[in-house]
C-alpha positions in Angstrom: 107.2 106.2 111.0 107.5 107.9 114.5 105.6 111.2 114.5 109.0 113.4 114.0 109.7 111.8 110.6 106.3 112.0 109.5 106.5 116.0 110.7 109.5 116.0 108.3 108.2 113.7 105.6 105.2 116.7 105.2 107.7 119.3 105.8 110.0 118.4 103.0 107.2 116.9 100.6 105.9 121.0 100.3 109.4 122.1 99.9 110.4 119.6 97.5 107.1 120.7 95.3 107.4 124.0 95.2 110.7 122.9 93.5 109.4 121.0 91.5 106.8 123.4 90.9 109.1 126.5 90.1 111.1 124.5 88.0 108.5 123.5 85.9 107.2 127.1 85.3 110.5 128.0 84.7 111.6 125.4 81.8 108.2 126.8 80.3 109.1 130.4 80.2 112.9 129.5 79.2 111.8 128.2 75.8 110.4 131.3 74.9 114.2 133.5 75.8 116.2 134.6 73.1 119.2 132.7 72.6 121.4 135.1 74.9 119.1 135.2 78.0 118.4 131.5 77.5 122.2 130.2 78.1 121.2 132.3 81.6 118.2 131.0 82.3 119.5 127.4 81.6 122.3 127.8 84.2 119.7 128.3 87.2 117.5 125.8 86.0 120.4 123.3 86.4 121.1 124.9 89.4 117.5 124.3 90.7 117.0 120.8 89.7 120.2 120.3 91.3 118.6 121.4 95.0 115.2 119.8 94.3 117.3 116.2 93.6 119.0 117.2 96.8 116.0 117.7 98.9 114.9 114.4 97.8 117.9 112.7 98.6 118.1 114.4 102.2 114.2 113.3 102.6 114.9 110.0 102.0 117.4 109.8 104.5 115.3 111.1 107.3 111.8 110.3 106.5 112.2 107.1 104.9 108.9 106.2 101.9 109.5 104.1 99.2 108.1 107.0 96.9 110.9 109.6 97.5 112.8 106.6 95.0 109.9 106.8 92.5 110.7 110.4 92.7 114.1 110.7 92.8 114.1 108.3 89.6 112.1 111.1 87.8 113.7 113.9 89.2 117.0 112.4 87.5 116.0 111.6 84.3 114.6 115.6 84.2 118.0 116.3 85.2 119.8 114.1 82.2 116.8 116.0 79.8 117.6 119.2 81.3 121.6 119.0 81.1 120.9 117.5 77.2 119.1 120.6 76.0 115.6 119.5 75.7 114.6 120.9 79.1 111.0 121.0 78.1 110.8 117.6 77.5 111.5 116.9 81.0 108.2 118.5 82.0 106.3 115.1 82.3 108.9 113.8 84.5 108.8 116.8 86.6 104.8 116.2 86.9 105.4 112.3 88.0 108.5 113.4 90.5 105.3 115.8 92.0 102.4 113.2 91.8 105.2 111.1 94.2 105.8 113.9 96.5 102.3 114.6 97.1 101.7 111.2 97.7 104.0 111.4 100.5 102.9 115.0 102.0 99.3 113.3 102.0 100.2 110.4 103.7 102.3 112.1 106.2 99.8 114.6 107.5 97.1 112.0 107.5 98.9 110.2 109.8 99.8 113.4 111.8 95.8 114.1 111.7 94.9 110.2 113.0 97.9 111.0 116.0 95.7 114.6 116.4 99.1 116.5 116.0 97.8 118.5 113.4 
């Protein structure tokens, strides 16, 4: 990768898991909402697995690694868990989709260290 996509490979791999990251904490503390807060609290979980699956997609399309797929592929079936109403199931996914992304944020600013941009 030239060293601009490798800038934004690392740039959108700690985006992307502090996505991943929120949402995670969030389907935990959702589970323990009383019915009424939890419809709420549902709604902007969607909404932020919707911008995390985003990010990815944008990610791949500038910073091209096969593992944006591999997490992308995860992110979605969180997504399908999520919409069904077993959001906390979705949590392992959630942990591969971020084991992916890291991989990519390492690789990227190893290569960035090697080119001593960083």
């Amino acid at each position: 990768m030239k060293n601009s996509e490798e800038i934004t490979a690392f740039s959108q791999s700690e985006k992307i898991k502090s996505g991943i990251i929120w949402l995670s904490q969030l389907l935990e503390q959702a589970a323990g909402l009383p019915p009424g807060e939890k419809q709420g609290a549902e709604k902007i979980i969607r909404s932020l697995a919707d911008m995390v699956c985003h990010e990815i997609r944008i990610a791949m399309g500038v910073a091209p690694d096969t593992a944006w797929d591999a997490a992308a592929r995860h992110m979605d079936l969180a997504v399908v868990m999520i919409r069904s109403g077993v959001g906390p199931d979705a949590v392992p996914h959630l942990t591969q989709a971020l084991s992916r992304v890291t991989g990519v944020g390492h690789r990227a600013m190893s290569t960035l260290k090697e080119r001593d941009l960083i």
